[in-house]
C-alpha positions as CSV (number, residue, x, y, z in Angstrom):
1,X,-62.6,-26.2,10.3
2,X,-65.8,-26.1,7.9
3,X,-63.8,-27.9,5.1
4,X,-61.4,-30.9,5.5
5,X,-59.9,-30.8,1.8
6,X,-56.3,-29.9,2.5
7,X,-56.2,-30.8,5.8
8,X,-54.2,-33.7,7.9
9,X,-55.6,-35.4,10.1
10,X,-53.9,-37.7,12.6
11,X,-56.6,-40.7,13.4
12,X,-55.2,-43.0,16.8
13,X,-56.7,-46.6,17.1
14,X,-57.2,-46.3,13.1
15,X,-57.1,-49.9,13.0
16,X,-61.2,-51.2,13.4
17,X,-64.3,-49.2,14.6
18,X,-64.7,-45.6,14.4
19,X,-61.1,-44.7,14.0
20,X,-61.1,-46.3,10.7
21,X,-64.2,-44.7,9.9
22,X,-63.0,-41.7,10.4
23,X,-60.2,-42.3,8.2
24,X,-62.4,-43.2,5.6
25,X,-64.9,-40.3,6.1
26,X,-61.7,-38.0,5.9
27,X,-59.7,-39.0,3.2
28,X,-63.1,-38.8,1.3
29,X,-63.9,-34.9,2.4
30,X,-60.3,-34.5,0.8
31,X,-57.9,-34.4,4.0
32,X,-54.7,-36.5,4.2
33,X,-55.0,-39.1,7.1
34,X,-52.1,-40.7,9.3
35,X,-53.0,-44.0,11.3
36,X,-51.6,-45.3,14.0
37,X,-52.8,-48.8,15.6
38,X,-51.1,-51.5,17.3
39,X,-52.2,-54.0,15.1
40,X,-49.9,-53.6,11.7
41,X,-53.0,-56.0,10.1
42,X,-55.9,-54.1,10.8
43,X,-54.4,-50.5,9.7
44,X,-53.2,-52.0,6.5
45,X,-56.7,-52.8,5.6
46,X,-58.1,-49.7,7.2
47,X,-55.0,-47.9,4.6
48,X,-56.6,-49.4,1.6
49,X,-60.0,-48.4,2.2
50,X,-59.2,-44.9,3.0
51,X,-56.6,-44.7,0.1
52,X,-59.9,-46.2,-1.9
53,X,-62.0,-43.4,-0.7
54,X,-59.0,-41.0,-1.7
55,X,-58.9,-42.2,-5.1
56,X,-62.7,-41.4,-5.5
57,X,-62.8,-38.5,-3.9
58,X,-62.2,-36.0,-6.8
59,X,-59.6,-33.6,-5.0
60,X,-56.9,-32.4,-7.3
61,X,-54.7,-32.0,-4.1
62,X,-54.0,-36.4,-3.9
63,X,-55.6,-37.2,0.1
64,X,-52.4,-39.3,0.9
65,X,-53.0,-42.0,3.9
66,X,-50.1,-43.5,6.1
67,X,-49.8,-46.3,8.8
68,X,-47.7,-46.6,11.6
69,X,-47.7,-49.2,14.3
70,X,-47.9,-47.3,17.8
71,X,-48.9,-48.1,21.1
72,X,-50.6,-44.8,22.5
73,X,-50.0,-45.7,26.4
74,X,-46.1,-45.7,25.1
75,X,-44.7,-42.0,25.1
76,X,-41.4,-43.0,22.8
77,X,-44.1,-44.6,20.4
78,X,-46.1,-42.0,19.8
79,X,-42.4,-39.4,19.7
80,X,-41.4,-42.0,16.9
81,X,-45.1,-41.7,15.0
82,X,-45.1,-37.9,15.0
83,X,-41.5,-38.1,13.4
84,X,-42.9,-40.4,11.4
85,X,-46.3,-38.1,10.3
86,X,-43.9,-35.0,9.6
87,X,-41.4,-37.2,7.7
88,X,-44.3,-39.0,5.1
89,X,-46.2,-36.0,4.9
90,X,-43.8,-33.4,4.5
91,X,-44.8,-31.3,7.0
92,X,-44.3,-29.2,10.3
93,X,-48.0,-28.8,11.2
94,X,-51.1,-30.7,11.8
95,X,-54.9,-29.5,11.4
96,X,-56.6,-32.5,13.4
97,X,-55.6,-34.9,16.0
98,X,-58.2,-37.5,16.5
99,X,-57.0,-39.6,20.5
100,X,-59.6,-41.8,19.3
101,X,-58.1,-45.4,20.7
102,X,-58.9,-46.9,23.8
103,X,-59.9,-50.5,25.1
104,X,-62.0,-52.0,27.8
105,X,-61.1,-54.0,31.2
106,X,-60.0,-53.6,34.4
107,X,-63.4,-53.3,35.4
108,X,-63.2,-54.1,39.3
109,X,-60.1,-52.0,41.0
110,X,-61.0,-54.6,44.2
111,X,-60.6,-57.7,42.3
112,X,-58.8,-57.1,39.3
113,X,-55.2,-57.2,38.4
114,X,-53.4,-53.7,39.3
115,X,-51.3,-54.7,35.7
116,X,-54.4,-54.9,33.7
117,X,-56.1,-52.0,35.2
118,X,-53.5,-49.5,34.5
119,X,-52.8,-50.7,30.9
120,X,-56.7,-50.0,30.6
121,X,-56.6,-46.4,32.1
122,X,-53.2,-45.8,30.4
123,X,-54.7,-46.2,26.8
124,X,-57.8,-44.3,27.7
125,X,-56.1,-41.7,29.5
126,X,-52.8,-41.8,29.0
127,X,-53.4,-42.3,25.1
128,X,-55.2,-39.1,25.3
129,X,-52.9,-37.0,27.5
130,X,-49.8,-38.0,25.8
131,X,-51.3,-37.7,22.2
132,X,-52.2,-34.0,23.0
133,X,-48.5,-34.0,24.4
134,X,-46.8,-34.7,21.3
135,X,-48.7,-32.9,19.2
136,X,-48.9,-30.1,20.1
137,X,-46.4,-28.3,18.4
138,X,-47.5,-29.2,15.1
139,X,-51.0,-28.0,16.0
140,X,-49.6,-24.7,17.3
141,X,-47.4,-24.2,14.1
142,X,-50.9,-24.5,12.0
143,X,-53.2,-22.2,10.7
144,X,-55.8,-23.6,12.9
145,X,-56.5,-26.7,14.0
146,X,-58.7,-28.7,16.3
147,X,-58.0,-32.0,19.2
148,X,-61.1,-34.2,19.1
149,X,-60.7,-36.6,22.1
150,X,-62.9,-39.3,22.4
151,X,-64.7,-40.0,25.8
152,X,-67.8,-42.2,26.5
153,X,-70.8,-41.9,28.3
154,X,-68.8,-43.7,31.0
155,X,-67.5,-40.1,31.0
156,X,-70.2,-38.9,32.8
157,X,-72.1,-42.3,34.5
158,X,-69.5,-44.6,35.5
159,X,-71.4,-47.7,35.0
160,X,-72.8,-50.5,32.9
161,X,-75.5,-51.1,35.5
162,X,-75.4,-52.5,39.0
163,X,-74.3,-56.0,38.1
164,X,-70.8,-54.9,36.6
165,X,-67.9,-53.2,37.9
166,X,-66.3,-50.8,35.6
167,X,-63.9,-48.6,37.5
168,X,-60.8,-48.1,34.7
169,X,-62.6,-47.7,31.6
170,X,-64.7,-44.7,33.6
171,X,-62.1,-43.0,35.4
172,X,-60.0,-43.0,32.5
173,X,-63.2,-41.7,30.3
174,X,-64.0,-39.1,33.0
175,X,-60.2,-37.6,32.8
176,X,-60.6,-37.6,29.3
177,X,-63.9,-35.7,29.2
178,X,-62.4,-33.4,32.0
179,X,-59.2,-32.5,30.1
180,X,-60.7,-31.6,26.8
181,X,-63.6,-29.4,28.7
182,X,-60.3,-27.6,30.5
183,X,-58.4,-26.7,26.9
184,X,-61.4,-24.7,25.8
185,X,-60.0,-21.9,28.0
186,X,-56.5,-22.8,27.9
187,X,-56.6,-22.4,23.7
188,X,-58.6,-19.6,24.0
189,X,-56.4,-18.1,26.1
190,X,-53.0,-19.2,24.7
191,X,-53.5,-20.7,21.2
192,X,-57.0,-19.0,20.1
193,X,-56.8,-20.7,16.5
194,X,-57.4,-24.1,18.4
195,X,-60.5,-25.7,19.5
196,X,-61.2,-28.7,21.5
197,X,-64.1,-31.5,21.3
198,X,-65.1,-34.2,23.6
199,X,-66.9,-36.9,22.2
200,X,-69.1,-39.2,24.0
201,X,-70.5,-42.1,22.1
202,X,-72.9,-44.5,23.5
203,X,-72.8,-48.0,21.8
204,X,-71.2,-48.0,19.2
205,X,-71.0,-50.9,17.0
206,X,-67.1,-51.8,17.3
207,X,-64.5,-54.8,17.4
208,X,-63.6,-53.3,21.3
209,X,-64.4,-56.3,23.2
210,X,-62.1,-58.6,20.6
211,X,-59.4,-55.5,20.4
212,X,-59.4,-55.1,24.1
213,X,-58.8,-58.7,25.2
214,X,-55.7,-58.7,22.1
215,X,-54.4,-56.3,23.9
216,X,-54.7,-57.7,27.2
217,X,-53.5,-61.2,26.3
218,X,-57.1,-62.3,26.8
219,X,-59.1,-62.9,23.2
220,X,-62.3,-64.0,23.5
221,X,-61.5,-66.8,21.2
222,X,-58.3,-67.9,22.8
223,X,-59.4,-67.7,26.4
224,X,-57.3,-70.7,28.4
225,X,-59.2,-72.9,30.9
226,X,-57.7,-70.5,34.1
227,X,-59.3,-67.4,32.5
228,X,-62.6,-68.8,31.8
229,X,-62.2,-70.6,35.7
230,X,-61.8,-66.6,36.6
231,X,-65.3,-65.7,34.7
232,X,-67.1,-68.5,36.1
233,X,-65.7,-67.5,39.6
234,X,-67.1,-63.9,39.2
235,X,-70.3,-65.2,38.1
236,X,-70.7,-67.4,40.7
237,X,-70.2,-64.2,42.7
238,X,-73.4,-62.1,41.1
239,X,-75.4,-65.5,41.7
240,X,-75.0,-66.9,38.2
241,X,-74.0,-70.6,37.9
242,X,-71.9,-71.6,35.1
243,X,-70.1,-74.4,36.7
244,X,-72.0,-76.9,34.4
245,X,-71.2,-74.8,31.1
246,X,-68.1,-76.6,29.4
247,X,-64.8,-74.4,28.1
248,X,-65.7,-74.7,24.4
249,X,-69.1,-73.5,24.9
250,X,-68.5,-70.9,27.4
251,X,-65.6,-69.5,25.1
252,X,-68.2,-69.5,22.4
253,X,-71.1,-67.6,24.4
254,X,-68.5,-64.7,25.2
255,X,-67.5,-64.8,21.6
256,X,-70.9,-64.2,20.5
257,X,-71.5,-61.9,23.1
258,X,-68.5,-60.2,21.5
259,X,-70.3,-60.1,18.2
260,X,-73.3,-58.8,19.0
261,X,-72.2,-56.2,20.9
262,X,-70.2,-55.1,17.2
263,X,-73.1,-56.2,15.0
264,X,-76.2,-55.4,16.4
265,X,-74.8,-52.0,18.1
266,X,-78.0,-49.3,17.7
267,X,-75.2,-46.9,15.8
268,X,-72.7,-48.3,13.3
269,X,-69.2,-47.1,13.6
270,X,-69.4,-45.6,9.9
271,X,-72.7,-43.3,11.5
272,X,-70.4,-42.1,14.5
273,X,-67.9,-41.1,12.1
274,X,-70.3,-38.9,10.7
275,X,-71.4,-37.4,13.6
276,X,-68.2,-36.8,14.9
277,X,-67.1,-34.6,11.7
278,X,-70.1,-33.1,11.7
279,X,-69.9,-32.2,15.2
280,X,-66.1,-31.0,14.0
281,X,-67.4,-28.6,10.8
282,X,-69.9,-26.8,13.1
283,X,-67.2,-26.2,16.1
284,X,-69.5,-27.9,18.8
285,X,-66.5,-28.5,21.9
286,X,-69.7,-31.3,22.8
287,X,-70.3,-34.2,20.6
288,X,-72.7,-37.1,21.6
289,X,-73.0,-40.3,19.6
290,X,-76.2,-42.3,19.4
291,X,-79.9,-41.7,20.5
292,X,-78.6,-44.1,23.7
293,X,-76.2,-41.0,24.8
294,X,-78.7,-38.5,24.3
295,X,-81.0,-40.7,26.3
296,X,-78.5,-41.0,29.3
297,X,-77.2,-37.8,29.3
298,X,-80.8,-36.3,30.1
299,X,-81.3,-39.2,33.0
300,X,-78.4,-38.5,34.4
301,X,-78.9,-34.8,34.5
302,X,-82.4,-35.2,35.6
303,X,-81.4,-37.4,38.8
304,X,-78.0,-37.9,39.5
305,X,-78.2,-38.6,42.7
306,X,-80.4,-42.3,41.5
307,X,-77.5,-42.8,38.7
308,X,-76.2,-45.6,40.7
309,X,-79.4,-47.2,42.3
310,X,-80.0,-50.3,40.6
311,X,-83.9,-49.0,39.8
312,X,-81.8,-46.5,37.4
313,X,-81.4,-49.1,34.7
314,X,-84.9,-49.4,34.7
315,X,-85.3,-46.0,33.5
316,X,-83.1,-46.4,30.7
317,X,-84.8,-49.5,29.4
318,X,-88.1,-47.4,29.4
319,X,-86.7,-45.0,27.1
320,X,-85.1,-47.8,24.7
321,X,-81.7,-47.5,25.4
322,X,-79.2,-49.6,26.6
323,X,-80.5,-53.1,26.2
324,X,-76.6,-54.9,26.0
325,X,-76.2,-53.6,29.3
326,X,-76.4,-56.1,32.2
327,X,-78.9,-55.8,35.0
C-alpha cells in the first residue's frame, strides 16, 4: 500500500481528532474516504474539509468522500454503513479500514457503573472487533488491502498513574493491540494480500474527553449538580477537597481541563495522521504516535515489573513525557 491514489479507505470516529485527519490526509494522497461518526455535525464538517482537500489534490480519478452516522459498538449499524459504503461508492471491495473511534470512561470497574463501563469497552473493543467483522469481505474481495486498528499506550501500561483508575479504556486497548498482533499470522496464512497495524498513540491532541462524556450522557459542559457531587466524592477519596469549589466553577475547571488536554497535547491530531500513513506506506504492523509513546514504551520494557509502583511516574516525568497525567 505505497500509494493511496485510487484507494478507499473506510475512516471510523471520522467525526473530530485523528479520524478526521486521516480523512483529510487521505482524500489528499488521492484515496476516496467513507466516514462514519455518531455525531451527524461533526462528520459533515470533517466531509467538507476532506472534500476540500479532494478538490486540491490534483488526481484525475475525483477522491469522493461520504458520511454516515454509525455507532461502532452497534453490529446492525455498522451492517447498514458497509451497505451504505458499497452503495455510494460503487463498489464490492475496500483497500483500508481505519477502527479508529473509541472514547474514554469507566475508569474504576469497583466503583463505576457496570452500564458505562461496557459502553466504554464496547466502542474500544467491540468497535474494533465488529469493524474487522463486517468488513471483511470487502477486504478479501480486494487486490490488497490493509486493517489499521487503533490502540493506545494503555495498550501495553494500563494506567494514567497511581492516582487514577483506568480499567475499561485499557482492557479494551490491550484486546485491541492483542487482536491486530494475532491477524499478522492469520492473513498471512489465509489472506496473504492483507496486512494488519496496531497503532499506539500517546497524547494526542483530541476532542476525546468532550466526545466521550457526549456519548456517555455526561459533557463536561453540561455536567448536573449529582455528577459533579460524584467527582467531588471521588476526590474526596484521593485526599483532594473540593467541597468548597461551587458547580459553575468546578464545571468550568473540568472544561478547561478538557481543553488543554486537546490544545496543548505534545502531538497534534493532524501529525498522528501523518504518522499513521506513513507507518501504513512502509508496511510497519507497529505504529507508535508521539515522542511520549516512544518514551513509555522503552520504560515499560526496561522494568515492567515497577510499571505500576507509583515511583514509575517519576521516571516518565524525567524523560519529559506525560505531564497531563495525574500523580
Amino acid at each position: 500500500m505505497e500509494r493511496l491514489d485510487g484507494r478507499l479507505a473506510v475512516v471510523t470516529g471520522g467525526g473530530t481528532g485523528m479520524g478526521r485527519e486521516l480523512a483529510r490526509q487521505l482524500t489528499a494522497a488521492g484515496a476516496s474516504v467513507a466516514l462514519c461518526d455518531v455525531s451527524a455535525d461533526n462528520m459533515a464538517e470533517t466531509k467538507a474539509l476532506a472534500e476540500a482537500e479532494a478538490a486540491g489534490s490534483g488526481f484525475a480519478s475525483g477522491p469522493r468522500v461520504s458520511a454516515f452516522v454509525a455507532d461502532v459498538a452497534d453490529e446492525a449499524q455498522l451492517v447498514a454503513f458497509r451497505d451504505h459504503v458499497t452503495a455510494t461508492h460503487a463498489t464490492d471491495h475496500l483497500h483500508l479500514l481505519f477502527n479508529n473511534a473509541g472514547i474514554g470512561g469507566g475508569g474504576s470497574f469497583v466503583l463505576d457503573d457496570r452500564a458505562e463501563w461496557e459502553k466504554v469497552y464496547g466502542v474500544c473493543w467491540g468497535g474494533v472487533y465488529l469493524g474487522t467483522r463486517t468488513f471483511l469481505p470487502l477486504l478479501l474481495a480486494a487486490d490488497e488491502g490493509h486493517v489499521v486498528n487503533t490502540s493506545s499506550v494503555n495498550g501495553f501500561w494500563a494506567s494514567l498513574g497511581p492516582g487514577t483508575a483506568h480499567t475499561a479504556y485499557s482492557a479494551a486497548k490491550f484486546a485491541v493491540k492483542g487482536f491486530t498482533e494475532a491477524l499478522i499470522t492469520d492473513f498471512r496464512l489465509y489472506a496473504p494480500h492483507l496486512r494488519a497495524s496496531v497503532v499506539m498513540p500517546g497524547h494526542i491532541g483530541t476532542s476525546i474527553a468532550f466526545n466521550s462524556g457526549e456519548y456517555l450522557d455526561r459533557n463536561p459542559k453540561e455536567l448536573t449538580a449529582e455528577q459533579l457531587a460524584e467527582i467531588r466524592e471521588r476526590q474526596a477519596r484521593q485526599g483532594v477537597d473540593l467541597s468548597a469549589v461551587g458547580d459553575e466553577d468546578l464545571r468550568t475547571a473540568i472544561v478547561h481541563r478538557a481543553e488543554a488536554f486537546r490544545d496543548a497535547a505534545p502531538t497534534t491530531a493532524a501529525q498522528a495522521a501523518t504518522i499513521i500513513l506513513d507507518g501504513v506506506r512502509a508496511n510497519r504492523w507497529r505504529i507508535l504516535v508521539g515522542d511520549d509513546a516512544q518514551v513509555l514504551d522503552e520504560l515499560v520494557r526496561l522494568d515492567p515489573e515497577a510499571a505500576y509502583e507509583p515511583s514509575f511516574m517519576e521516571r516518565i516525568r524525567s524523560r519529559g513525557a506525560f505531564g497531563f497525567i495525574g500523580r
